[in-house]
GUTORVO-822897 format. One record per residue (C-alpha): residue in three letters; x, y, z. Coordinates in steps of 0.25 Angstrom, whole numbers, plus 5000, padded with zeros to 4 digits. Example, Ala and Ser with C-alpha at 12.3 -4.5 7.8 and 13.67 -1.06 7.14 Angstrom:
BEGIN
Ala504949825031Ser505549965029
This chain:
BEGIN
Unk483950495022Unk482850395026Unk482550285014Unk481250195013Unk481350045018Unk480950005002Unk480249865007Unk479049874996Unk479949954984Unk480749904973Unk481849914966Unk482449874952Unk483749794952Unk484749854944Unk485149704941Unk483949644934Unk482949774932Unk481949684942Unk481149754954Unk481349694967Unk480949734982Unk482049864986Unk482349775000Unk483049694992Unk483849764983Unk485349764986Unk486549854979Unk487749784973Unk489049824974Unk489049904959Unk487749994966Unk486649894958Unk485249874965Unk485049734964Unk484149644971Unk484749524983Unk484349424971Unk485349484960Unk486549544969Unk487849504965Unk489149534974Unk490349604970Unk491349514965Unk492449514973Unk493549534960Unk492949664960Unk493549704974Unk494949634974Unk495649624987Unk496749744990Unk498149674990Unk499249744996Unk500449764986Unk501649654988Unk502649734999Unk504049734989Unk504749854993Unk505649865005Unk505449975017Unk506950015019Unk507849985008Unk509250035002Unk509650004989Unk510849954988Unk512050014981Unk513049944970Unk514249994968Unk515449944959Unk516649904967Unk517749984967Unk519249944967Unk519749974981Unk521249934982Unk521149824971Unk519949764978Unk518749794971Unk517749834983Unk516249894986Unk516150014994Unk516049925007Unk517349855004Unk516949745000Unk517549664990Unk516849624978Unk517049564965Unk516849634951Unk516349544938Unk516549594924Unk515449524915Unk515549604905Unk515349534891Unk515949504881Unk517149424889Unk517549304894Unk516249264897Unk515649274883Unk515149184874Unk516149184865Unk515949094849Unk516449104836Unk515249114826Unk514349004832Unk515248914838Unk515548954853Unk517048974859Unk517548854869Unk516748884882Unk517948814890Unk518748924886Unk518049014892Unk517648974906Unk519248934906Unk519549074905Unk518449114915Unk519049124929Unk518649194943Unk519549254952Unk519349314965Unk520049354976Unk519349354992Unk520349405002Unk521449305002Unk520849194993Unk520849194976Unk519949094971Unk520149074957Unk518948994948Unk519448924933
């Protein structure tokens, strides 16, 4: 479809309400008529930038599997053999704090009783 030139007509802006020459008439981004004079561009907080999401999960992965140790021959070993050592910290025990009304117990007392002991292979080591 064929349209006039427009070079002697006028046109209202949809800003102000004033008549100005159709030539130099311009749309804004919202689909106003505005004249050059009165054009405002779009602000660019309107049109943020695309940011691609942080890359956090793995392609290939396995979960990983717990398993209590069992008690193999005395020796308390995973399923792969390997030997491992089992801590009970459980409360209360040894390891709690321990008073009679508001005055605490000796604390001496208590990390005396506290000991480790572990066997690798051949060697003990014993901690007091």
């Amino acid at each position: 479809m064929a349209y006039a030139s427009g070079k002697r007509s006028q046109a209202i802006s949809d800003r102000s309400g004033q008549a100005f020459p159709y030539t130099e008439m311009v749309k804004e981004w919202n689909g106003s008529l505005v004249h050059i004079s009165e054009f405002e561009a779009k602000h660019p907080q309107l049109d943020p930038p695309y940011h691609k999401p942080d890359a956090i999960a793995l392609q290939n992965t396995r979960s990983q599997k717990f398993q209590q140790p069992t008690n193999i021959n005395g020796v308390l070993a995973d399923s792969g053999g390997i030997t491992v050592g089992v801590a009970n910290l459980t409360l209360p025990g040894e390891f709690a704090f321990l008073s009679n009304g508001m005055q605490p117990d000796n604390g001496s007392e208590q990390n005396r009783r506290r000991q480790l002991l572990m066997g690798i292979n051949n060697v003990t080591i014993v901690i007091t």
